[in-house]
N, C-alpha and C positions, 0 to 999 in steps of 0.2 A: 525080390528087390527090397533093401536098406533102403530108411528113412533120406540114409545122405544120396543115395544115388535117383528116390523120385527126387527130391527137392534140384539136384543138378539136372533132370529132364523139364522141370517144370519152368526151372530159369531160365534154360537154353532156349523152351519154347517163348516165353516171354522177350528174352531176346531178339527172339527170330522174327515177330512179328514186331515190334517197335522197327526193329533195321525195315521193315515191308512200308510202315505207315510213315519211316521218315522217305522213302525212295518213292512212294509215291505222291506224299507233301511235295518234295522237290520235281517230281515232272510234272506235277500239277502248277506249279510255282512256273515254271519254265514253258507250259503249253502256252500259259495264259500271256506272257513276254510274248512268246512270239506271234500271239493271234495279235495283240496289240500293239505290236510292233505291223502288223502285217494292215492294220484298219490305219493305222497311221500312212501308210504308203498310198492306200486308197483315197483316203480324204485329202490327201496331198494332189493325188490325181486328177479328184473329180473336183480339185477348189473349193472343197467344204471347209472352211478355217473354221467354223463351232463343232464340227463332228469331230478334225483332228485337237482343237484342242480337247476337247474331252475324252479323246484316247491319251493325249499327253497328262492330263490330270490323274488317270486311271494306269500310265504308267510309275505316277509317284508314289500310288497308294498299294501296289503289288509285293506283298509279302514274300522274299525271297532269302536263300540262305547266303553266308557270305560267301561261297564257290563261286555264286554265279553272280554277284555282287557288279564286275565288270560290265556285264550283259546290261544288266536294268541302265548304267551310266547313260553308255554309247546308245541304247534305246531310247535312254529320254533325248540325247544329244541330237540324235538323228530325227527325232520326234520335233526338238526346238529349229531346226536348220531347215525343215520342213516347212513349217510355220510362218519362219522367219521369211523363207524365200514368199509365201501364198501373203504376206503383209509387207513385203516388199515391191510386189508385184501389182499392188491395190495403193502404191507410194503413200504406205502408212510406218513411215520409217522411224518412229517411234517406238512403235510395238515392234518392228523387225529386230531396231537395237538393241533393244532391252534384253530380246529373248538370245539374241549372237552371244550376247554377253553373258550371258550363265553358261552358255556352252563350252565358252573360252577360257570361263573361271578354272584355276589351278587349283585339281587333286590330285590325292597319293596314288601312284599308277604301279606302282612295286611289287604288288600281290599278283596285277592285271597279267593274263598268258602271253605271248608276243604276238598271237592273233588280236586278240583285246586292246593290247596295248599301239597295234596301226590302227585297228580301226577308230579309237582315240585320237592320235593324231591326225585323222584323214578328217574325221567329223569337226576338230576345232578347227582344222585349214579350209573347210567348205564354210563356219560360220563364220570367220575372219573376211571371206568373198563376201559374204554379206553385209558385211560391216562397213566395208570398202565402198560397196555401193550406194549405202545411207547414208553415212559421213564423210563427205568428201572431203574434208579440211583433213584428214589423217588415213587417206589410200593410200598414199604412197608407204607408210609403216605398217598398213596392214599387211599389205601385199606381199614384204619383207617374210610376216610373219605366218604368212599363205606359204610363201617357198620353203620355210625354214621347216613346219610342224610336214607340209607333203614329202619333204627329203626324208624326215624321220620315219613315217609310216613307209614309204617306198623301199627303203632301208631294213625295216623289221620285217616284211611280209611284203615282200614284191608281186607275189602272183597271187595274193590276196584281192578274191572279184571288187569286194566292194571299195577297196582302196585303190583300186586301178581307176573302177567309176568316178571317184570323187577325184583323182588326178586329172582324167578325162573332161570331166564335169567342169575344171578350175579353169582349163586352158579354154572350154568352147565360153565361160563365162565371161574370160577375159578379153581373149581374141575370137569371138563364132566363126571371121570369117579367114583364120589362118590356117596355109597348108597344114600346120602340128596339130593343131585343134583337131583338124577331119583325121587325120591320120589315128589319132592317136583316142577317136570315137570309134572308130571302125577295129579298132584294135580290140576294143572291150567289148565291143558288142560282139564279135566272133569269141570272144573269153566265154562270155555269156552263153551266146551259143553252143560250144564246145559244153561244157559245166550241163547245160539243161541237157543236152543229145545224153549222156551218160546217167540222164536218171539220178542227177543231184541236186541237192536246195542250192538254187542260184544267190539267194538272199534279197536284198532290194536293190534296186537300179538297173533291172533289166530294161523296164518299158521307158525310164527317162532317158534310158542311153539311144534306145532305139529314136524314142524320139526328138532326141537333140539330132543323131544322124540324121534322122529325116527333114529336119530344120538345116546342117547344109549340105544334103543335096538339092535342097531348094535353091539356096546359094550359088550352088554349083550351075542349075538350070538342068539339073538330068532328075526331071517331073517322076520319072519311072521307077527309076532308086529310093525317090523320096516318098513315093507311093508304097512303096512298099516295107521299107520298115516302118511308117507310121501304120500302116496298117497289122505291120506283128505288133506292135506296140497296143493298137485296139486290143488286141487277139487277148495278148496277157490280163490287160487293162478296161475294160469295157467300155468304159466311165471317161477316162481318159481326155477331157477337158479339150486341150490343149493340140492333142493329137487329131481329135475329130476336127477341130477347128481348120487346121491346115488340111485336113482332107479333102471337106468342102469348098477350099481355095481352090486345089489340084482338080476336083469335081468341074470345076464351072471354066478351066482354061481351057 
């Protein structure tokens, strides 16, 4: 073996092993997104606003490459909408506003894949419901812009789980107690279902869909229904706040 042909084995291998230490930077990069995308959903559930936010802070600081650049967005997005709702919900609608509003602030989405780019859209129409609800002097142009950004995600990725949820989500937020609302909770939560039965990542809003259904078949008055997906809901969720809560209602009738 010629000088020129070790030096072309010796590149190739130097090659070969940078391609290795970038592809495991990047799923190392990408684990860490979705564990913290995944503690953000929990603290969401169990009502920890200091836990989620410092999974939201620990989403700003995740070193990722520009491929997956979309991903961190929608993660903090859905991380802020989170939030927003747990200081909404504590009517500290200060802190809810603040945070809607970096969610709804305009970036370049043109790189974004057209899965990235509904979930984008689904996540700025979920903090605009929130907006809606703190500032009442301008619901009615939120709400505009709740239909406008869920037409576009609906549009780009219709059978997209998590933009069906945050469809689902908008209608139970606006109307809980309208025939569309139930209909169209019961529709994602069998999405959901189907998606999990097959052995695939559901994503987040499996246990909030479950348990908004289980909030109206309360509504509804059929106790049994509603016992029951709040209790799948436990199952995913342990923690689950909001779901035990209505449990122990159904417990004690």
């Amino acid at each position: 073996m010629d000088w020129l042909q070790k030096y072309a084995l010796v590149l190739m291998c130097a090659l070969s092993c940078v391609c290795i230490s970038g592809s495991s930077i990047a799923q190392s990069s990408q684990e860490a997104l979705n564990d913290l995308v995944g503690r953000v959903e929990y603290s969401f559930y169990s009502s920890d606003k200091s836990a989620l936010k410092q999974s939201l802070d620990a989403l700003e600081k995740v070193e990722i490459d520009d491929a997956r650049r979309a991903d961190q967005i929608n993660a903090l997005n859905f991380g802020r909408w989170k939030l927003a709702q747990l200081y909404a919900e504590k009517k500290m609608t200060g802190e809810a506003g603040d945070l809607a509003d970096k969610c709804t602030e305009s970036i370049e989405v043109k790189k974004f894949s057209k899965k990235a780019k509904a979930e984008h859209e689904a996540l700025v129409a979920a903090c605009y419901a929130v907006l809606a609800e703190v500032r009442f002097v301008r619901t009615l142009w939120y709400r505009n812009s709740i239909d406008d950004h869920l037409q576009k995600a609906l549009k780009l990725d219709p059978k997209n789980l998590q933009v069906e949820f945050v469809a689902a989500w908008a209608k139970a937020f606006r109307e809980p107690a309208a025939p569309e609302s139930y209909s169209a909770l019961k529709q994602v939560v069998a999405a959901f279902a189907d998606s999990a039965g097959r052995l695939q990542d559901t994503g987040w809003g499996y246990a909030e869909a479950l348990y908004l259904l289980g909030k109206a078949e309360l509504t509804r008055h059929d106790n049994l229904a509603a016992r029951n997906a709040l209790e799948r809901a436990v199952v995913i969720a342990p923690d689950y706040v909001g779901a035990q809560a209505l449990l122990k209602q159904l417990s004690v009738r």
